[in-house]
GUKOLBA-164103 format. One record per residue: residue number from 0; x, y, z of N, C-alpha, C, O, CB in turn; residue in three letters. Coordinates in Angstrom, 1 decimal. Glycine has a CB too. Layout:
% GUKOLBA-164103
R  resi     nc1     nc2     nc3    cac1    cac2    cac3     cc1     cc2     cc3     oc1     oc2     oc3    cbc1    cbc2    cbc3  resn
R   NUM       X       Y       Z       X       Y       Z       X       Y       Z       X       Y       Z       X       Y       Z   Ala
...
***
This chain:
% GUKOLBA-164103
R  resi     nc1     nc2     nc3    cac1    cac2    cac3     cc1     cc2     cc3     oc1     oc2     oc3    cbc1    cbc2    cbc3  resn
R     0   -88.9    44.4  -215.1   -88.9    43.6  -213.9   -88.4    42.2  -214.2   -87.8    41.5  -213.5   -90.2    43.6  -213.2   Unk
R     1   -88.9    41.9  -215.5   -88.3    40.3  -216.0   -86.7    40.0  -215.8   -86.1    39.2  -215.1   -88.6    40.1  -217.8   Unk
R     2   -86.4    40.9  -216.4   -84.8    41.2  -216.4   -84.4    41.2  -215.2   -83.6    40.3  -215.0   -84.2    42.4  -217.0   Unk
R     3   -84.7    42.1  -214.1   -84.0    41.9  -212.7   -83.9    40.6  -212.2   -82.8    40.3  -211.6   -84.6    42.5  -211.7   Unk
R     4   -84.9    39.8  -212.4   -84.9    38.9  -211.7   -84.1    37.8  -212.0   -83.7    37.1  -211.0   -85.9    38.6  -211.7   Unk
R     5   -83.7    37.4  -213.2   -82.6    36.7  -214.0   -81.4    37.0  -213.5   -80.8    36.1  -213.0   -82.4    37.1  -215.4   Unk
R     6   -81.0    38.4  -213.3   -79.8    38.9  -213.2   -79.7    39.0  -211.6   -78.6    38.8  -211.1   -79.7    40.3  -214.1   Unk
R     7   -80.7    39.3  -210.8   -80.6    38.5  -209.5   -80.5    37.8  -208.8   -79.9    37.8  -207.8   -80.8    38.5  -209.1   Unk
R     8   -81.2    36.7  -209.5   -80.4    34.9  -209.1   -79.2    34.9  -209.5   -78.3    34.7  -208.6   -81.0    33.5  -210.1   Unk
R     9   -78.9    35.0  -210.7   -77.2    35.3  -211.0   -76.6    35.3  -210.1   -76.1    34.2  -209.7   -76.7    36.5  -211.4   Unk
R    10   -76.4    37.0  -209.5   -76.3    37.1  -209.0   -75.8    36.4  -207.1   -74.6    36.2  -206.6   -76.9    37.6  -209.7   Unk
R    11   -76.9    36.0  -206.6   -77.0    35.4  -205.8   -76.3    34.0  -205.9   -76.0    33.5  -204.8   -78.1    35.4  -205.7   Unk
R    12   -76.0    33.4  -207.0   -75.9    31.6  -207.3   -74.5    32.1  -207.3   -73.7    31.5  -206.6   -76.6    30.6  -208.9   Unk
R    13   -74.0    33.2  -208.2   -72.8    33.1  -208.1   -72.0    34.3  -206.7   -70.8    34.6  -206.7   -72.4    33.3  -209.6   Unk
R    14   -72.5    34.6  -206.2   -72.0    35.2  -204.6   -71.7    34.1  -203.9   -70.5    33.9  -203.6   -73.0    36.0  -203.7   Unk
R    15   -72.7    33.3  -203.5   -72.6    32.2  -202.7   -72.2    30.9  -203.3   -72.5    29.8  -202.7   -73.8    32.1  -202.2   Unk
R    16   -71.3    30.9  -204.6   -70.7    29.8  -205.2   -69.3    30.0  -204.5   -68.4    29.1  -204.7   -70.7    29.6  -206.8   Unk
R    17   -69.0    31.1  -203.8   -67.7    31.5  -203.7   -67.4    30.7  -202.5   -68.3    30.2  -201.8   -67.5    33.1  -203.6   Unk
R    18   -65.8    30.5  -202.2   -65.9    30.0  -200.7   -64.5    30.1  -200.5   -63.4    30.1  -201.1   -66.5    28.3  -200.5   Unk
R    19   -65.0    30.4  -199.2   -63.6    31.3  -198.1   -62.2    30.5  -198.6   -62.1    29.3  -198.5   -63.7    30.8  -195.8   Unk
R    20   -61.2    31.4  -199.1   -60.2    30.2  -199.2   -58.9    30.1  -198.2   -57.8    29.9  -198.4   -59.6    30.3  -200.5   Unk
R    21   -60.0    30.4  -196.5   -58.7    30.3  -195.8   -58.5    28.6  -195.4   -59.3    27.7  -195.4   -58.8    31.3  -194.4   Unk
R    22   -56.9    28.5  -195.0   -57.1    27.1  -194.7   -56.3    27.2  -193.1   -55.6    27.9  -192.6   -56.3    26.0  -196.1   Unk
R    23   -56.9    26.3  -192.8   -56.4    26.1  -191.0   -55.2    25.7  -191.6   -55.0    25.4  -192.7   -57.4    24.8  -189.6   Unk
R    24   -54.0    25.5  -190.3   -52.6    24.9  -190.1   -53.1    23.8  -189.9   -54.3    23.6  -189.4   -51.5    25.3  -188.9   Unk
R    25   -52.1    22.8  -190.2   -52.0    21.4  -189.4   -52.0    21.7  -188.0   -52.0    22.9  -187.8   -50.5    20.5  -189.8   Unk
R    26   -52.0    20.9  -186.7   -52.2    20.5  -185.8   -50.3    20.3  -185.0   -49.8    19.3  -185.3   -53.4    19.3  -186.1   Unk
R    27   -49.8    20.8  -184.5   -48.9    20.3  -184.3   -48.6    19.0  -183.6   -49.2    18.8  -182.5   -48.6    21.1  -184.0   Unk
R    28   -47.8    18.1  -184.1   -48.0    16.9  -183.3   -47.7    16.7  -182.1   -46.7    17.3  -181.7   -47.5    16.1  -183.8   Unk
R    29   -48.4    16.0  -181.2   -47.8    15.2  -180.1   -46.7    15.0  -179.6   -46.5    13.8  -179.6   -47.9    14.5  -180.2   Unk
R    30   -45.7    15.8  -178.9   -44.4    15.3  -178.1   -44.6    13.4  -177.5   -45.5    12.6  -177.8   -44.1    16.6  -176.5   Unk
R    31   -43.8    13.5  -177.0   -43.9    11.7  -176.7   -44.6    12.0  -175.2   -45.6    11.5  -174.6   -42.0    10.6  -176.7   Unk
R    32   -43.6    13.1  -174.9   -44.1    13.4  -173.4   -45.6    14.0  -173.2   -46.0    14.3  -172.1   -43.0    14.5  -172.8   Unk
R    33   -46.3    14.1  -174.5   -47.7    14.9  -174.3   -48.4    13.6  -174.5   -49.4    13.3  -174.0   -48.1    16.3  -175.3   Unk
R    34   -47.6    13.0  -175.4   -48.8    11.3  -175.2   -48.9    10.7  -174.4   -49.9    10.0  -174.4   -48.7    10.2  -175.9   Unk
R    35   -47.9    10.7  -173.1   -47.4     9.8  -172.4   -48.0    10.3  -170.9   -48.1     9.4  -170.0   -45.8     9.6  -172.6   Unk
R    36   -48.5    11.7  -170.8   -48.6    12.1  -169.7   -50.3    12.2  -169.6   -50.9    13.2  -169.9   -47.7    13.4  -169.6   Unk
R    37   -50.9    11.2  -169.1   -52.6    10.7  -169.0   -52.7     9.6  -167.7   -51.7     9.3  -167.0   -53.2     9.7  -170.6   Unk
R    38   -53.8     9.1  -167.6   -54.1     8.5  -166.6   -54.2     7.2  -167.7   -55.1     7.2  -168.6   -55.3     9.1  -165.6   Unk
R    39   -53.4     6.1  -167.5   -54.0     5.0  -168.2   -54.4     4.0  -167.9   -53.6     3.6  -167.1   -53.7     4.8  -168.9   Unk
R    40   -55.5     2.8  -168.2   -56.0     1.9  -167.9   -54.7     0.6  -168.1   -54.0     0.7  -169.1   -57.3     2.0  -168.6   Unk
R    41   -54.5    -0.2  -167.6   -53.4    -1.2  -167.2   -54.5    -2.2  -167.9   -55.6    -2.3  -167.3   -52.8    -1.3  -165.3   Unk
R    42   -54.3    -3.0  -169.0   -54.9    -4.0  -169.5   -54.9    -5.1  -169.4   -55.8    -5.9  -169.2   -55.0    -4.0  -170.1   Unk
R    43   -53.1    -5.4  -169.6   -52.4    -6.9  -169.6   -50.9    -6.5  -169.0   -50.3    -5.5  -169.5   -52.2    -7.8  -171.4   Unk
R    44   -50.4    -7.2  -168.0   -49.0    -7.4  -167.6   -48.5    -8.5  -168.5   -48.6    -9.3  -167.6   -48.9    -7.9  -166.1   Unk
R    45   -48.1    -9.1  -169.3   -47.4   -10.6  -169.6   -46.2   -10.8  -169.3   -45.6    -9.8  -169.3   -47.3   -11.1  -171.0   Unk
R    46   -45.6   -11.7  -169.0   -44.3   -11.9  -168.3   -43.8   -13.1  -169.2   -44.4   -14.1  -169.0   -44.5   -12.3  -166.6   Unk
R    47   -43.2   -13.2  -169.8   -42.4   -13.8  -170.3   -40.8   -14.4  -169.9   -39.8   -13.6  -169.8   -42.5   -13.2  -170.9   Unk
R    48   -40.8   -15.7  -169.6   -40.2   -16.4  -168.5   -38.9   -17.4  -169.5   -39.3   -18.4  -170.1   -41.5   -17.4  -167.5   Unk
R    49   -37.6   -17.0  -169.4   -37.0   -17.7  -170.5   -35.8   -18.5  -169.1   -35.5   -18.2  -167.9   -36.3   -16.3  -172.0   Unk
R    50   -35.3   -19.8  -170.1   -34.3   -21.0  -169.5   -32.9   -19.9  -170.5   -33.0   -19.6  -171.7   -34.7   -23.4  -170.1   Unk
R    51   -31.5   -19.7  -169.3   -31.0   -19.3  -170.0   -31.3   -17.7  -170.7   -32.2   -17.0  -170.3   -31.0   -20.3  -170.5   Unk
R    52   -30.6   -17.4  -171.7   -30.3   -16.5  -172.7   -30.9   -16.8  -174.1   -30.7   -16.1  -175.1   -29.1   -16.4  -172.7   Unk
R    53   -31.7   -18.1  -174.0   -32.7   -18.3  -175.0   -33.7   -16.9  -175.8   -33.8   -15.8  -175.3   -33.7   -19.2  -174.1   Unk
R    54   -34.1   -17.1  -176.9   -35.1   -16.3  -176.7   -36.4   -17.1  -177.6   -37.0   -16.8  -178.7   -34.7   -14.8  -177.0   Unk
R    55   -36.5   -18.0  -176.9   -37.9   -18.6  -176.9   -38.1   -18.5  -175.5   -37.3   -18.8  -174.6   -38.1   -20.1  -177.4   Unk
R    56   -39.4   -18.1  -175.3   -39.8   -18.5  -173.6   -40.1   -20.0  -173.6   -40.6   -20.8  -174.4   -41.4   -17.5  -172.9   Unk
R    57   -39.6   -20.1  -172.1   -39.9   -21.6  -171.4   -41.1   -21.5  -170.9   -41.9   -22.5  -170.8   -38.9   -22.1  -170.2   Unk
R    58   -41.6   -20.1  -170.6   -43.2   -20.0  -169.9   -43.6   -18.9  -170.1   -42.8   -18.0  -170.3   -43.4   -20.2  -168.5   Unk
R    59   -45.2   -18.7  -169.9   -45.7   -17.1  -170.3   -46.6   -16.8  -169.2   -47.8   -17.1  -169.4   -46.7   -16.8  -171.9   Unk
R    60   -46.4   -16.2  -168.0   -47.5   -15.6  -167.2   -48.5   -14.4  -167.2   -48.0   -13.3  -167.0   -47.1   -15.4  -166.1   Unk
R    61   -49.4   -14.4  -167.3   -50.5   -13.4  -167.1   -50.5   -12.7  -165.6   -50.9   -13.3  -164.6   -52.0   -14.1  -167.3   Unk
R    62   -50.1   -11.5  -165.6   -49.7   -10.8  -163.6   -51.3   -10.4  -163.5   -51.9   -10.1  -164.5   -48.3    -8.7  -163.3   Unk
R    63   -51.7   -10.6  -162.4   -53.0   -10.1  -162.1   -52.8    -8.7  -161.3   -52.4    -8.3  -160.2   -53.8   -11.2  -161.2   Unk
R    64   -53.6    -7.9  -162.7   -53.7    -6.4  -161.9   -55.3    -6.2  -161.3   -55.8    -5.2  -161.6   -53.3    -4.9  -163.3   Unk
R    65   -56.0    -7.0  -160.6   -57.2    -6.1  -160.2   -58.3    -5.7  -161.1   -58.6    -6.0  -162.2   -56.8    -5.0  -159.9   Unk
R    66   -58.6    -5.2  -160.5   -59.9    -4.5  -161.4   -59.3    -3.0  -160.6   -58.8    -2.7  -159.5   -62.1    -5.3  -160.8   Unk
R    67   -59.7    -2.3  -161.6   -58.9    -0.6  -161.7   -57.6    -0.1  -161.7   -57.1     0.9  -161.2   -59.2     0.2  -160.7   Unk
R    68   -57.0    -1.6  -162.8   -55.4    -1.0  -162.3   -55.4    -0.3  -163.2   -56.1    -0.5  -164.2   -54.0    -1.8  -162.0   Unk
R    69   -54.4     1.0  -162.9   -53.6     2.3  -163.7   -52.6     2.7  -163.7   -52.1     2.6  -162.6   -53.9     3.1  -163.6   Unk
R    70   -52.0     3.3  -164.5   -50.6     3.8  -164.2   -50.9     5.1  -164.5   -51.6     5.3  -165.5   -49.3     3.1  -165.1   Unk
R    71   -50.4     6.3  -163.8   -50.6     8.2  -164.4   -49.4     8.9  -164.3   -48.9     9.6  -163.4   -51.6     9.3  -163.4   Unk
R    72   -49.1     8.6  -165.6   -47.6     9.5  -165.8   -47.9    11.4  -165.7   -48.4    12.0  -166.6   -47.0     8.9  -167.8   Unk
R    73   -47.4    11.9  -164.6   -48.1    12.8  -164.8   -47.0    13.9  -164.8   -45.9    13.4  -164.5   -49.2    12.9  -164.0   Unk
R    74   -47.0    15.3  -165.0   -46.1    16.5  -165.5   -44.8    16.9  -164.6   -43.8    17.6  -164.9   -47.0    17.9  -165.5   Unk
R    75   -45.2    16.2  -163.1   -44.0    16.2  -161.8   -42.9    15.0  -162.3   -42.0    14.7  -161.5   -44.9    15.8  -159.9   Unk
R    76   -43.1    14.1  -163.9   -41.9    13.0  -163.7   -42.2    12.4  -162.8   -41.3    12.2  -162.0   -40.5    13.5  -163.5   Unk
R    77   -43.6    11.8  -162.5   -43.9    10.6  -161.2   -44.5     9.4  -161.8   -44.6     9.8  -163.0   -45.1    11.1  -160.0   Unk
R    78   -44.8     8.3  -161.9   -45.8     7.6  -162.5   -46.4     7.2  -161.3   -45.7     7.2  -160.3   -45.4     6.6  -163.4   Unk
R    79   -47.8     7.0  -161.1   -48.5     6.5  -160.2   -49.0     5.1  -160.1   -49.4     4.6  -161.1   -49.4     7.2  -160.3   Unk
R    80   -48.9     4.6  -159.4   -50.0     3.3  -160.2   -50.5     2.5  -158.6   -50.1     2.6  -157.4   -48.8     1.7  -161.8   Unk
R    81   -51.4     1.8  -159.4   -52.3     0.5  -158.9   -52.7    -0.2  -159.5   -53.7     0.0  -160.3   -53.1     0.6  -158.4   Unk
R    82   -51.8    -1.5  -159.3   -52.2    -2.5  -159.4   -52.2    -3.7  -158.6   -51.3    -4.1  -157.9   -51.7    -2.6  -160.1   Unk
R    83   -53.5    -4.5  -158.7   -54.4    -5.2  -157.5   -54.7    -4.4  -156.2   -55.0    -5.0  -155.2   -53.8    -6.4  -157.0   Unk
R    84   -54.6    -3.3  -156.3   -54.5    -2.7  -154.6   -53.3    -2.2  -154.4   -53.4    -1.6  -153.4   -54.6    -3.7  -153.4   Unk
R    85   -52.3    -2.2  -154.8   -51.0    -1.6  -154.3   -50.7    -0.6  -155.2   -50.8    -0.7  -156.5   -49.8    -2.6  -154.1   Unk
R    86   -50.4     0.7  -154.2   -50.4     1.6  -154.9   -49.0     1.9  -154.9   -48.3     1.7  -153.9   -51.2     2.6  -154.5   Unk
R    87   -48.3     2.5  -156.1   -46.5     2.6  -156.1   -46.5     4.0  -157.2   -47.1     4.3  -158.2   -45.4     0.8  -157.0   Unk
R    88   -45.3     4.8  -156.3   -44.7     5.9  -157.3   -43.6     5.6  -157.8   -42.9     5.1  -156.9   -44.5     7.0  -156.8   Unk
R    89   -43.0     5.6  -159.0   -41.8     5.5  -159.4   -41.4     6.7  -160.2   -42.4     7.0  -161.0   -41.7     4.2  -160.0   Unk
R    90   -40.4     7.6  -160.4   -39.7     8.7  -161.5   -39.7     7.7  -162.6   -39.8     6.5  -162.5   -38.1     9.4  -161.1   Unk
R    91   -39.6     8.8  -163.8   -39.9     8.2  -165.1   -39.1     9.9  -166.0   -39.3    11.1  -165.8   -42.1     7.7  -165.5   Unk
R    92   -38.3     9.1  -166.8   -37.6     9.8  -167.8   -37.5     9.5  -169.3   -36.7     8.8  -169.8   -36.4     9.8  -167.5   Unk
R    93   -38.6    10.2  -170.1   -38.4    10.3  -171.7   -36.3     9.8  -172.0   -35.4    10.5  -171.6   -39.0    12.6  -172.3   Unk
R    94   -36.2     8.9  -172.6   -35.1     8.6  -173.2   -35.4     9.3  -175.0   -35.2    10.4  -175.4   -34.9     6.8  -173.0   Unk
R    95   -35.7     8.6  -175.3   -35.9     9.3  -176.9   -37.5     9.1  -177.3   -38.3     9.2  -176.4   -34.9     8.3  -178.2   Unk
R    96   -37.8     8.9  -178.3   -39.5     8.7  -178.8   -39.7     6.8  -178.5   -40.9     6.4  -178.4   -39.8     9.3  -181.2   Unk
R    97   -38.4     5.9  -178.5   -38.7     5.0  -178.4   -38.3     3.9  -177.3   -38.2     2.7  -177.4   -38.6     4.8  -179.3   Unk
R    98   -38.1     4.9  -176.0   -37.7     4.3  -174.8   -38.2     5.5  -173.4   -38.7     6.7  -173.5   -35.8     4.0  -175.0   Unk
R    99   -37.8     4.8  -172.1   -38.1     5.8  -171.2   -37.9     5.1  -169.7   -38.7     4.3  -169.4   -39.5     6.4  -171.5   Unk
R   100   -37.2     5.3  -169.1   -36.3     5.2  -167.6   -37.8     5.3  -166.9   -38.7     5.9  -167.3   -34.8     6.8  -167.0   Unk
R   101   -37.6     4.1  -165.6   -38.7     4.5  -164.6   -37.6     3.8  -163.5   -37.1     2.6  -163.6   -40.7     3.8  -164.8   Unk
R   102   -37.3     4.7  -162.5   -36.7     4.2  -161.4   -35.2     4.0  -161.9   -34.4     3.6  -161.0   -37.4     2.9  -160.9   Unk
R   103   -34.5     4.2  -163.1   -33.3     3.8  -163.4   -33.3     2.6  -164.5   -32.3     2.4  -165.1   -32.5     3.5  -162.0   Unk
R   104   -34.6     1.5  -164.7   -34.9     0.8  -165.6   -34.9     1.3  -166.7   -35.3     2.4  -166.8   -35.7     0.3  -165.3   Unk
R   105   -34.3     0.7  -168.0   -34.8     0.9  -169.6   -36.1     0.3  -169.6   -36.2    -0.9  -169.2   -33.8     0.1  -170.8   Unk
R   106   -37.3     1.1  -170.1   -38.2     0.2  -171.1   -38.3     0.5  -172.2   -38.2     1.7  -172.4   -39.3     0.0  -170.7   Unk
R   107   -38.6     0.0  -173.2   -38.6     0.1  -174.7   -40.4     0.5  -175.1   -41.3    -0.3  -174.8   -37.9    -1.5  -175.6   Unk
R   108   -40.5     1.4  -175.5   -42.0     1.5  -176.1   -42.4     1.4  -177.3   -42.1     2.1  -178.2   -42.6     2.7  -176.0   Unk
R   109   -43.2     0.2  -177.4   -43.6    -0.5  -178.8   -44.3     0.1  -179.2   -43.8     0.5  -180.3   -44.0    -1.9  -179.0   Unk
R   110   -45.5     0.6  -179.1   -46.6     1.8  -179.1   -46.7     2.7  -178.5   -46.6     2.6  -177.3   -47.7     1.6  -178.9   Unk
R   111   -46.9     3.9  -179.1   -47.7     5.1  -178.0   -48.1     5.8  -179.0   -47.4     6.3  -179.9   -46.7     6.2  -176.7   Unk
R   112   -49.8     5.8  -178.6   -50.9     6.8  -179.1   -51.7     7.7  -178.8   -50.9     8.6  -178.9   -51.7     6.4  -179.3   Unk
R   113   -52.8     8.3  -178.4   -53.2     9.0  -177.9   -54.2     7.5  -177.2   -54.5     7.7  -176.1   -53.6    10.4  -178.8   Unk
R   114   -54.7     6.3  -177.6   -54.9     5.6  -176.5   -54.9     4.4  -176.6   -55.9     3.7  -176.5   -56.0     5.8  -176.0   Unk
R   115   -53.7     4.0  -176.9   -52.9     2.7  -176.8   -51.4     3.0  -176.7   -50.8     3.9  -177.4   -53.1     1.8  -178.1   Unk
R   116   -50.8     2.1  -175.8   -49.2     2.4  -174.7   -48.8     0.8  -174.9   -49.8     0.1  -175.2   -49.5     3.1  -172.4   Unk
R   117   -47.8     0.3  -174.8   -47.5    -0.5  -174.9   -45.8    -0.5  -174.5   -44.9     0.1  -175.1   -48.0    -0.9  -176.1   Unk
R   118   -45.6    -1.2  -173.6   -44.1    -0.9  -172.7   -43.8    -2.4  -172.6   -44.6    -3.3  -172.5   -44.2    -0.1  -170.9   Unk
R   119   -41.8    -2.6  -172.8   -41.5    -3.9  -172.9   -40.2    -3.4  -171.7   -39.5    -2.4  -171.8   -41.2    -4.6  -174.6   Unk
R   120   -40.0    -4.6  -170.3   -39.3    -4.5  -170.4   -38.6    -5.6  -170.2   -39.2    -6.7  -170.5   -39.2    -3.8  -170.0   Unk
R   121   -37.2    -5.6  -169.9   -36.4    -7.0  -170.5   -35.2    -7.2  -169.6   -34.3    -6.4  -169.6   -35.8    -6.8  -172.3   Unk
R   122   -35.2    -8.5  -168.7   -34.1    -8.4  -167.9   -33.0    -9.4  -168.5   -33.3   -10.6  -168.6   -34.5    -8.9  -166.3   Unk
R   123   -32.2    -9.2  -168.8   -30.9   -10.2  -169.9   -29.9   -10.7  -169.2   -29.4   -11.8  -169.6   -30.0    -9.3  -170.9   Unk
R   124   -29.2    -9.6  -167.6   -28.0    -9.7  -166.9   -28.6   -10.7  -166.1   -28.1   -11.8  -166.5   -27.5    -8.5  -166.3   Unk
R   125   -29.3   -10.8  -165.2   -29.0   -11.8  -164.2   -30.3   -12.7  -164.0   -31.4   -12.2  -163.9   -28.5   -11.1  -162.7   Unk
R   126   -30.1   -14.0  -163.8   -31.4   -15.4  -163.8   -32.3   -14.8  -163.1   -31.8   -13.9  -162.4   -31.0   -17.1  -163.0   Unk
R   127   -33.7   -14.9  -163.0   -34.1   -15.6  -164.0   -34.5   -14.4  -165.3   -35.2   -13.3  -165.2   -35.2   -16.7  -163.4   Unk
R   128   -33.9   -14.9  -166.5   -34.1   -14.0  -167.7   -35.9   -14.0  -167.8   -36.6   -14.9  -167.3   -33.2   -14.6  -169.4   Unk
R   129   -36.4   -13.0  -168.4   -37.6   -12.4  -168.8   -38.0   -11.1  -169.5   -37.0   -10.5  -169.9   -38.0   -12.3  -167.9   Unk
R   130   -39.1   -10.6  -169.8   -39.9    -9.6  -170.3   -40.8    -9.9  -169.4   -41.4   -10.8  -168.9   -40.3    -9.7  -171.8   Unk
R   131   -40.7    -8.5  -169.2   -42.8    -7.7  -169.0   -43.6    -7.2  -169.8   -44.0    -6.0  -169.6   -43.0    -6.4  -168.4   Unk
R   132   -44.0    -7.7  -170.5   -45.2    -6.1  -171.8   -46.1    -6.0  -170.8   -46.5    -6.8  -169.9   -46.4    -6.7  -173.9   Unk
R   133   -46.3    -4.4  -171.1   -47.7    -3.9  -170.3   -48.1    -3.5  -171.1   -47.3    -3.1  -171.9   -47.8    -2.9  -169.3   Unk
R   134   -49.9    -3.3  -171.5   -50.5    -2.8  -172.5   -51.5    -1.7  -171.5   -52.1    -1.9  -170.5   -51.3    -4.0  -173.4   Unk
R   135   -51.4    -0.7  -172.2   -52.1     0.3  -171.8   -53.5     0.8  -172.7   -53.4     1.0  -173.9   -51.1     1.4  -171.7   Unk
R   136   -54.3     0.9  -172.4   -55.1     2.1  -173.3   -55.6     2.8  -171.9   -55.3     2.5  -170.8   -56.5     1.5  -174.6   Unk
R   137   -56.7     4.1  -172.9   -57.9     5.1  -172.4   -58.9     5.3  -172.9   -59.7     6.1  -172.4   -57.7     6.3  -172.4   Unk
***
């Protein structure tokens, strides 16, 4: 009986030293369009106000969105939003991973996370010149 018992811990220590060697896949990543398509919280408008074709701004405004503003890019190519109370739909088109059409506009996307968005856009052709950044998170 001495002996079994030796040889049954053994046993046991080394059964259960063993371990599964399956391994999961990676995760496939994120399309731009799967990051992009959420309801998101509207943080900061900044406006950036330039003299000319400068690119130093002459001035920097803060847009007041309210309390609950959002934008919801959602699977119909719509974006939704409200900001201060006004509610607006505009179409929106993926250009590549680092841009994207809303209404026929370019905006350039400096970020996109699963919850941080960050959109620039930039008027060059006709006075008065400017930027918009919008910051998004969720």
């Amino acid at each position: 009986m001495k002996k079994i018992i030796p040889i049954a811990l053994l046993f046991v220590v080394a059964f259960t030293s063993c371990k599964d060697e399956e391994t999961t896949p990676d995760p496939t990543p994120l399309t731009t369009k799967q990051k992009l398509q959420h309801k998101w919280n509207i943080v900061s408008i900044i406006d950036h106000n330039y003299v000319g074709a400068t690119t130093t701004p002459d001035y920097t405004d803060t847009i007041d969105i309210g309390v609950g503003g959002y934008a919801d890019f959602r699977t119909d190519d719509n974006m939704y939003s409200n900001i201060n109370g006004d509610l607006d739909t505009l179409s929106y088109q993926i250009i590549n991973d680092n841009a994207l059409s809303m209404n026929g506009e370019l905006y350039v996307i400096n970020e996109l996370s699963t919850n941080k968005f960050i959109l620039t856009y930039e008027e060059r052709t006709d006075t008065p010149y400017y930027n918009n950044v919008i910051s998004f998170d969720r």
